[in-house]
C-alpha positions in Angstrom: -8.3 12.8 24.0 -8.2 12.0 20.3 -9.9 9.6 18.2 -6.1 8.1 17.5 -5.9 7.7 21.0 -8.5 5.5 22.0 -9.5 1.9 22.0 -12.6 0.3 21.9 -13.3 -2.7 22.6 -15.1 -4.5 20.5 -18.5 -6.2 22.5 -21.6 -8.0 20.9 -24.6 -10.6 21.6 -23.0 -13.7 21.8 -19.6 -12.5 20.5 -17.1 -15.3 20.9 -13.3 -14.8 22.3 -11.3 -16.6 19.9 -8.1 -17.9 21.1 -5.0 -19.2 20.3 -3.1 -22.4 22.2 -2.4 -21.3 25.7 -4.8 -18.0 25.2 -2.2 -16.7 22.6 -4.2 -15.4 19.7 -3.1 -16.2 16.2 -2.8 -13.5 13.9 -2.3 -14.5 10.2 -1.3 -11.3 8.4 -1.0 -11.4 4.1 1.8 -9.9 2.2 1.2 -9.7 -1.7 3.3 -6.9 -3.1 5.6 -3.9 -1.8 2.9 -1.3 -0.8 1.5 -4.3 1.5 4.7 -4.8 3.0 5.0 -0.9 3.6 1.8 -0.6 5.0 1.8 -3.6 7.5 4.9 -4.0 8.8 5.2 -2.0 11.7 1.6 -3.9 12.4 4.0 -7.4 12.0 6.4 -6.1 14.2 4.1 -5.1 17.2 2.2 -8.6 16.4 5.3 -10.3 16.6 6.3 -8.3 20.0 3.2 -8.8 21.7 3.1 -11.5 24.6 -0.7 -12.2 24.1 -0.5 -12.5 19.9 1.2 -15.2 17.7 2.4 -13.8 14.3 1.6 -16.0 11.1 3.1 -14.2 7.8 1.8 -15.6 4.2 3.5 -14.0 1.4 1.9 -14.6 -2.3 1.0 -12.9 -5.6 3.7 -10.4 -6.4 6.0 -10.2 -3.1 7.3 -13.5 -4.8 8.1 -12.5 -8.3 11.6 -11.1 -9.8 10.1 -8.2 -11.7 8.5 -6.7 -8.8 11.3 -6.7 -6.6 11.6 -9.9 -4.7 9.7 -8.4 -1.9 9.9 -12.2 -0.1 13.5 -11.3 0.3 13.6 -8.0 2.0 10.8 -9.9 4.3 13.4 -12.2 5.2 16.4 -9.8 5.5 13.6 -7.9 8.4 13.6 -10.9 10.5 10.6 -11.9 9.5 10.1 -15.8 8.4 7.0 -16.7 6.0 4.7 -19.5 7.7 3.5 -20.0 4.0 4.2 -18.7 0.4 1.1 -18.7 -2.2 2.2 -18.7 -6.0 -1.3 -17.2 -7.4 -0.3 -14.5 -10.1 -1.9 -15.5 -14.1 0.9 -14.0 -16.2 -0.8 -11.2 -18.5 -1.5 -8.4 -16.4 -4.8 -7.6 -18.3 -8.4 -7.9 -17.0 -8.9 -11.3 -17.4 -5.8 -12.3 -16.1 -6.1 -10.1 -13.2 -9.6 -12.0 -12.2 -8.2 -15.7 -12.9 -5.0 -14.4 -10.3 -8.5 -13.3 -7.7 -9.2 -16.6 -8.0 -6.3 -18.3 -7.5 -5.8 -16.2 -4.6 -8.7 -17.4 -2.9 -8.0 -21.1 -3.9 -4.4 -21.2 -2.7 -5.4 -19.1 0.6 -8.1 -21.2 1.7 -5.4 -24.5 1.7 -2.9 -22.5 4.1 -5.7 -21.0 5.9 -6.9 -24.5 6.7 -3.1 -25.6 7.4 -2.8 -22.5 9.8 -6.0 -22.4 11.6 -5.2 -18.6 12.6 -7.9 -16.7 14.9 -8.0 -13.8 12.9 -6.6 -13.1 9.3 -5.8 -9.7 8.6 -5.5 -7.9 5.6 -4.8 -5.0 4.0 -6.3 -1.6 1.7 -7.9 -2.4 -1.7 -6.0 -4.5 -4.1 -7.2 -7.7 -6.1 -4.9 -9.9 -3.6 -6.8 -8.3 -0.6 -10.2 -9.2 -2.1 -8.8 -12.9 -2.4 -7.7 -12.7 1.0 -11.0 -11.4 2.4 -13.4 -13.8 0.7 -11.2 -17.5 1.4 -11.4 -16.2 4.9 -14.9 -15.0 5.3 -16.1 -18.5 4.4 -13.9 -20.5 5.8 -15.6 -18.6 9.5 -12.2 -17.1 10.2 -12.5 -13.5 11.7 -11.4 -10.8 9.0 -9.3 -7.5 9.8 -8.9 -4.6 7.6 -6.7 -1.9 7.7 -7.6 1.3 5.5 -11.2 0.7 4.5 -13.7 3.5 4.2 -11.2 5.8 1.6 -12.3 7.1 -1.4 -10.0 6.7 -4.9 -10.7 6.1 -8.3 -10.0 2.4 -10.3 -11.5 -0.4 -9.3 -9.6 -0.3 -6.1 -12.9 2.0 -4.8 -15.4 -1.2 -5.4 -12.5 -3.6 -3.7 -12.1 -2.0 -0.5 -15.5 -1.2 0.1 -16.4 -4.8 -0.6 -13.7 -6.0 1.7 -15.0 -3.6 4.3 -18.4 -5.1 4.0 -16.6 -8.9 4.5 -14.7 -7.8 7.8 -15.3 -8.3 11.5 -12.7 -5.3 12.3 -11.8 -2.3 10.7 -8.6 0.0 11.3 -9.4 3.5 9.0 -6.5 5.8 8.7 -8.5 9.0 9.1 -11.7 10.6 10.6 -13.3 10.7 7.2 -12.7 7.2 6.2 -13.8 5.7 9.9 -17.2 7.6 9.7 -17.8 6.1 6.0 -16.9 2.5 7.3 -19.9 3.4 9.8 -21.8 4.6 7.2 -21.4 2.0 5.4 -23.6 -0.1 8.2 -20.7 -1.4 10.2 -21.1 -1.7 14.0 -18.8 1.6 15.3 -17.5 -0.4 18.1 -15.7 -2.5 15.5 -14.1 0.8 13.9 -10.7 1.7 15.4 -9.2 4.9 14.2 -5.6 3.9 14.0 -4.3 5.9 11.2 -1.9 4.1 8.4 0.6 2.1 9.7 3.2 3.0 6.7 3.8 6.3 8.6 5.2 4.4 11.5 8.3 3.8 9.5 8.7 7.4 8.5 8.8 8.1 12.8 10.7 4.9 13.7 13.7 5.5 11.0 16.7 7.7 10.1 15.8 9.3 7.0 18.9 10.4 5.7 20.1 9.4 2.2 22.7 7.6 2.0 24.6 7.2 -1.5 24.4 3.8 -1.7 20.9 3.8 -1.4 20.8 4.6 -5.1 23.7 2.7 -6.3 23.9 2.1 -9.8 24.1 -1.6 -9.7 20.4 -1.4 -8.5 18.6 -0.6 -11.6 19.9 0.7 -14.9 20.6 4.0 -16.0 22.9 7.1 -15.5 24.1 7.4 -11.8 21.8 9.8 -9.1 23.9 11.8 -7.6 22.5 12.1 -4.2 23.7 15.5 -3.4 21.8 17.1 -6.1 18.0 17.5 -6.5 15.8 14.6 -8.1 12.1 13.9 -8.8 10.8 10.8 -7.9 8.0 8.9 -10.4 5.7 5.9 -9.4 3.0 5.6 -12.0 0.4 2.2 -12.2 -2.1 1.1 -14.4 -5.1 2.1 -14.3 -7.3 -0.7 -14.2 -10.9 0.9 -15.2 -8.8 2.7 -18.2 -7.2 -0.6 -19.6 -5.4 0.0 -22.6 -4.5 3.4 -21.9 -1.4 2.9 -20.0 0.8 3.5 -23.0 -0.1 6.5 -24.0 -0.8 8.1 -20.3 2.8 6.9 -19.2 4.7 8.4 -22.5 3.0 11.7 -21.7 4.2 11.5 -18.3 7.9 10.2 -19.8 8.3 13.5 -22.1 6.8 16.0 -19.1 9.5 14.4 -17.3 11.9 15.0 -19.8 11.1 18.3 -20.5 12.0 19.5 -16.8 15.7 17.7 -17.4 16.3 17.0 -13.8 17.7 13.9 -12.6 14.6 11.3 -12.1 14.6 8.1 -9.8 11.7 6.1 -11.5 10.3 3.6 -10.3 8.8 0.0 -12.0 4.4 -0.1 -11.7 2.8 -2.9 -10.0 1.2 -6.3 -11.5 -2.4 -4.5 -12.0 -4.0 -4.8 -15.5 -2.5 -2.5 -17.4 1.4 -3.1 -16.5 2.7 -4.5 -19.4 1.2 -1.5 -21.5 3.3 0.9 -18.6 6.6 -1.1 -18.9 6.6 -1.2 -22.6 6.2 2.2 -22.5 9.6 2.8 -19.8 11.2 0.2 -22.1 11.1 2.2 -25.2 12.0 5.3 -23.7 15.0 3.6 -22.2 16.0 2.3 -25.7 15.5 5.4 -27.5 16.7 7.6 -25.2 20.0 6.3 -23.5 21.3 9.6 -22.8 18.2 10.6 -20.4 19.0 11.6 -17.2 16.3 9.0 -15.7 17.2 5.8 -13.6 14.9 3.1 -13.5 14.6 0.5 -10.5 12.4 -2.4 -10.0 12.1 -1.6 -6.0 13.2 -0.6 -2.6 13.1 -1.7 1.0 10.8 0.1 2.9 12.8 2.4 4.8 15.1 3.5 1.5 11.9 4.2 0.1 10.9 6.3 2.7 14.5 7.9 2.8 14.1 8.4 -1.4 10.8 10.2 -0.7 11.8 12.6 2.0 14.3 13.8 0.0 13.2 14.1 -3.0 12.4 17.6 -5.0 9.1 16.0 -6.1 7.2 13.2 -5.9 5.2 12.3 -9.9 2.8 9.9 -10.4 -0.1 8.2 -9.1 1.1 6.5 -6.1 -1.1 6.9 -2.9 2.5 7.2 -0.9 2.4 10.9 -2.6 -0.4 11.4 -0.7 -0.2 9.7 2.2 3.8 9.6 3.7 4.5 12.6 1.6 1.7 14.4 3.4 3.6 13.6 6.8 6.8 14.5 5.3 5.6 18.0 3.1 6.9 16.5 -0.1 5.9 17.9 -2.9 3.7 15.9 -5.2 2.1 16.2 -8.3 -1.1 13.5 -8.8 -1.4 12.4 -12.3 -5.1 11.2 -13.7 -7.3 9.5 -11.5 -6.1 6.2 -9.9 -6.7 8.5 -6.4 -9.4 10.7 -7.1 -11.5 11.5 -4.7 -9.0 10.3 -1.7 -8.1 12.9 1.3 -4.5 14.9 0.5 -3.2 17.9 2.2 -2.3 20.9 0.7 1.1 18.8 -0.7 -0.4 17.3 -3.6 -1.3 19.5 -6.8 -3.4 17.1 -9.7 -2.5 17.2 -13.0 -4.5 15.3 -15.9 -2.3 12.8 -18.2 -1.4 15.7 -21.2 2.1 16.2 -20.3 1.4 20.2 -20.7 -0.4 19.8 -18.0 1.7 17.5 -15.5 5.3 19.9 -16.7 3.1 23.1 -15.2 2.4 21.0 -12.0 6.0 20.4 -11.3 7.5 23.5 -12.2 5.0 24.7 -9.4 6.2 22.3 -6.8 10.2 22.1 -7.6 11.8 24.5 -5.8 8.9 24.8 -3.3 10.8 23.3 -0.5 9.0 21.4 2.4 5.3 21.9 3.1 3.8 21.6 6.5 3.7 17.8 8.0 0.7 16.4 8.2 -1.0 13.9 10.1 -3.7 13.4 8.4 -3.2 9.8 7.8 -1.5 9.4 10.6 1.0 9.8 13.9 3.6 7.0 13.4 1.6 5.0 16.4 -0.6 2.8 14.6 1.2 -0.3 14.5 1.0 -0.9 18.0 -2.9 0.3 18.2 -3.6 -2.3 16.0 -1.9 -5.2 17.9 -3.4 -4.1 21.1 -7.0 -4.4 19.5 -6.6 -7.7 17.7 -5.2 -8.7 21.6 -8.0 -7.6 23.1 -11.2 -7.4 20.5 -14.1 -10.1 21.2 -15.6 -10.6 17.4 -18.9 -11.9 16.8 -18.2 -13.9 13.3 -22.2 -13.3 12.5 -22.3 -10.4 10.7 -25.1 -7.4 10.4 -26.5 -3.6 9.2 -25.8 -1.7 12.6 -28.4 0.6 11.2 
């Protein structure tokens, strides 16, 4: 049988069953930006399906803000209706900022927490909103799930999601490596489900097929894709331990880019520290260089996303997607710097460091390439339903301890 395949469940001295009105166990799950919403959903929709769980849905931090996409609305256009909305981003997008937003988080989660009274909160990977999410819950004695702990990256987001794996009463790892790490890491193994990532459920569940309006032009700004012709695909964020380097490391990325001449879909970075310093730099470029064959959007629903990806030439950038649906699909990638060093890829991905010598040789390696082999490395495209069937069925001891 493989480790995907089974179920554990979860038993401990003087574990408690928590449960819901009428035995139906509530289920608060938190949405703060896209890549949450990617990586949960097919989690909200088995949740939402199952007769024995109750779905509660709070979206905050970015999910609620223009520049990011309006995330809140695709939510809603999916069926799904928020219980609660948490207004918790610091405008800045620099260090300090991004721990007064941590804070924030955990103030304005604790309030709805308390108005919702759900029996387990769940959250998800390694961003500052997750950490917020983790803490308000751990002590407010409200069991804490957590869905791709135990993976190695670079940034701060290495410290986050270990800390948050430390915090939670169940864990759902994505692969092999990162479930033995949350047990190395002193957690009880009966409370470590090997799930795999829930984001490649959409790339089984859906048609990925581009359509032409996917990339219509009144959806960002620049020239028009043409959807029958090959185009890279950038997503590059912040680096938050390299603060204050975002402007150079995205203008070297910008004239690598440029140098290859294809037609680019490019994609806005996320709120981390750092962001302003990255959109100033797309800014500029857009200013300077209106004749560039590069279109620039703020976002994507999920499933467009996932359509934009699979048919891409290449994928550029520092996005863990590259490495983690594009290793199911066999896109080629090229991984700039080190906002995922150290994490799992398959043999998809080639590195690059930020000179833009250096990312222009990586993609003239992978364009033209083709498909590589699918892998499932992170995952099967059943995850979403493996981890509704646990948080059903899991008994959770709140008191926490080494297991070693």
């Amino acid at each position: 049988m493989s480790p995907l395949d089974s179920s554990v469940a979860v038993k401990a001295n003087d574990a408690r069953r928590l449960n819901g009105d009428g035995g139906v166990r509530k289920i608060c799950i938190v949405v703060n930006s896209r890549a949450n919403y990617a990586r949960i959903k097919s989690v909200m929709r088995a949740v939402q399906r199952h007769n024995s769980l109750e779905l509660q849905l709070i979206v905050g931090a970015s999910a609620l803000l223009y520049r990011y996409g309006n995330v809140i609305d695709l939510i809603r256009a999916d069926g799904f209706e928020p219980s609660a909305v948490v207004y918790s981003i610091v405008e800045g997008e620099n260090p300090t900022t991004m721990a007064k937003s941590t804070g924030m988080g955990i103030i304005e989660l604790s309030t709805q927490f308390e108005n919702l009274r759900p029996d387990i909160v769940l959250t998800v990977a390694d961003r500052f909103e997750t950490m917020a999410t983790a803490i308000a819950a751990s002590y407010m004695n409200i069991p804490l799930a957590h869905t791709q702990g135990g993976e190695v990256t670079g940034s701060i987001d290495e410290s986050v999601r270990h800390a948050v794996t430390k915090l939670a009463h169940l864990h759902f790892p994505a692969t092999e490596l990162a479930r033995d790490n949350v047990v190395r890491m002193g957690e009880d193994p009966a409370t470590v489900h090997l799930t795999g990532c829930p984001a490649i459920d959409l790339l089984v569940d859906n048609d990925l097929i581009l359509k032409p309006d996917m990339l219509n032009h009144a959806k960002g700004v620049g020239p028009s894709v043409d959807p029958d012709a090959p185009y890279l695909m950038v997503l590059q964020h912040p680096v938050t331990t390299e603060y204050g380097n975002g402007f150079d490391q995205i203008g070297e990325t910008l004239s690598a880019v440029d140098r290859i001449g294809m037609q680019t879909v490019w994609l806005w970075p996320n709120v981390d520290a750092g962001s302003d310093d990255v959109s100033k730099g797309l800014r500029m470029y857009r200013e300077q260089n209106p004749q560039a064959n590069v279109h620039f959007y703020r976002n994507f629903p999920a499933e467009d996303y996932a359509c934009l990806l699979n048919n891409a030439a290449c994928i550029v950038g520092n996005s863990s997607s590259a490495l983690r649906e594009g290793a199911f699909l066999g896109v080629p990638a090229v991984n700039v710097g080190t906002r995922q060093q150290g994490r799992e890829r398959a043999s998809n991905v080639a590195d690059a460091t930020y000179e833009a010598a250096s990312i222009e040789n990586a993609l003239r390696g992978q364009i033209g390439k083709g498909r590589y082999p699918r892998s499932t490395l992170f995952g099967d495209g059943q995850s979403g339903q493996r981890v509704a069937s646990v948080l059903a069925d899991a008994v959770i001891n709140i008191q926490k301890r080494l297991a070693y």
